[in-house]
Every structure is written in structure tokens, then in C-alpha cells.
C-alpha positions in Angstrom: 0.0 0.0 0.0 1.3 3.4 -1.4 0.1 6.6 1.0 1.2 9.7 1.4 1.4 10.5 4.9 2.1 7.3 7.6 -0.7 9.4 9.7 -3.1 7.2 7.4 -1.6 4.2 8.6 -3.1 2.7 11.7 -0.9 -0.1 13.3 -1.9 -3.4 13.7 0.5 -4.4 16.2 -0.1 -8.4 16.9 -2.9 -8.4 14.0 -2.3 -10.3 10.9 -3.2 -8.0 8.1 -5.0 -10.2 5.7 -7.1 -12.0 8.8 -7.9 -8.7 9.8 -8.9 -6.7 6.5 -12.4 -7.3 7.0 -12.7 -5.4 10.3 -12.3 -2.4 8.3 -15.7 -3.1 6.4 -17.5 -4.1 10.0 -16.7 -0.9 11.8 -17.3 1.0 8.6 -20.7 -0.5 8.0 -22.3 0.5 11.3 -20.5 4.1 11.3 -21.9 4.8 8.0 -25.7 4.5 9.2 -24.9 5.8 12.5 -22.5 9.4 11.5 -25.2 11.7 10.2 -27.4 11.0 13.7 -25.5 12.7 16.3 -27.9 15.9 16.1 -31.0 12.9 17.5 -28.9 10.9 19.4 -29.2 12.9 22.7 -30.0 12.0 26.3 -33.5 10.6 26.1 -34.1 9.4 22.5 -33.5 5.4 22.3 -31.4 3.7 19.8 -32.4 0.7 18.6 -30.1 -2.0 17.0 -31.9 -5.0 15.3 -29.4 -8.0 15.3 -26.7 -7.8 17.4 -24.1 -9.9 15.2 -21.3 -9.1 13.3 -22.0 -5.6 12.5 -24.7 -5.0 15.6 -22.6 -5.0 18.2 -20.2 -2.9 16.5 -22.9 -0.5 16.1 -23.4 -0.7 19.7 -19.8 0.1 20.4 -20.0 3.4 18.1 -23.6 4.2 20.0 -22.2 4.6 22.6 -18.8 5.5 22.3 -20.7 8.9 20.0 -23.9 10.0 21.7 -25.4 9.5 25.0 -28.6 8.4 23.4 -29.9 4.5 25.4 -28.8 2.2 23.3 -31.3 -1.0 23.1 -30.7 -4.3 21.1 -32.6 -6.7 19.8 -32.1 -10.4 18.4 -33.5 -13.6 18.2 -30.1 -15.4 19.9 -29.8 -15.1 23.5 -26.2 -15.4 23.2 -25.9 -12.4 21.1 -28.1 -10.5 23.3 -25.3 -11.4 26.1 -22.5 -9.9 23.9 -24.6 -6.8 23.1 -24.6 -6.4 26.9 -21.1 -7.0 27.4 -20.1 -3.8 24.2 -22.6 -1.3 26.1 -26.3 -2.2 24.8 -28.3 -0.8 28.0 -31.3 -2.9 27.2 -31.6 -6.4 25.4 -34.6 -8.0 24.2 -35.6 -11.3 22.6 -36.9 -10.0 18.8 -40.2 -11.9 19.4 -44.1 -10.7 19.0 -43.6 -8.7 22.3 -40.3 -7.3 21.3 -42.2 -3.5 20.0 -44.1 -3.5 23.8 -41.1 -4.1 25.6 -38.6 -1.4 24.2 -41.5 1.0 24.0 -41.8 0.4 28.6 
């Protein structure tokens, strides 16, 4: 890779390059949709993420590491709803029938 300034270089220390390249697309994914809402994502408004895999929980990461909007998560894997607990989700539901009733209490 050719750049002009090593400032655009971020260094991977430990991190294989070609295992990692795709990290680049998952946090880039999630900022994309998330960078033009900071004006809405203030104290009180909720944030909802639907699916907490790959890209979900990095979206829950940005959430929260950009506004201080309540960031809520929902999936139909219990085990993801754990992880979206452990990056910062506030509030987890099961994405079930009751799922809209619940986030809206």
C-alpha cells in the first residue's frame, strides 16, 4: 500500500493483516448508518439496533462511544443478546411478537 502521509496508517501491532482486513468493512458498516445522527442521538431518545451480530454489536460500540442516546438491542439469539450487553447495549430484548411492547416500557 502506497500513501502519502504514515498518519493514514493505523498499526496493527499483533494483528495479521490479511485475517484482519475485513474489520475495516464491519466498523465502517455500522458508522456509516450511525455518523449523520448525532444531532438525534441525545439524552432521552432510544437507539435501537436490530441484530446484534457481526455488524450489531459494533454498532453498539459506536452508539455509545458517539452519543449518550440509550442504546437497546434486539435479536432472536440469546447469546448475542449477552454480547450486546457486554459492548454497552443498555437494554436487550428477545426480537419476538412482544419485542415492540417491551422497548416501548
Amino acid at each position: 500500500m502506497i500513501v502519502d502521509n504514515a498518519r493514514h496508517l493505523v498499526l496493527l501491532g499483533d494483528l495479521d493483516p490479511v485475517a484482519s482486513v475485513s474489520l475495516t468493512d464491519t466498523g465502517l458498516t455500522p458508522y456509516h448508518a450511525i455518523k449523520h445522527s448525532p444531532p438525534k442521538l441525545v439524552p432521552g431518545p432510544v437507539a435501537v439496533v436490530i441484530g446484534t451480530g457481526g455488524l450489531g454489536h459494533v454498532a453498539i460500540q459506536i452508539l455509545r462511544a458517539t452519543s449518550h442516546t440509550t442504546v437497546v438491542a434486539l435479536d432472536v439469539n440469546e447469546d448475542k443478546l449477552q454480547l450486546a450487553k457486554d459492548v454497552g447495549a443498555h437494554h436487550v430484548f428477545l426480537s419476538n411478537d412482544d419485542a415492540i411492547t417491551e422497548v416501548k416500557t
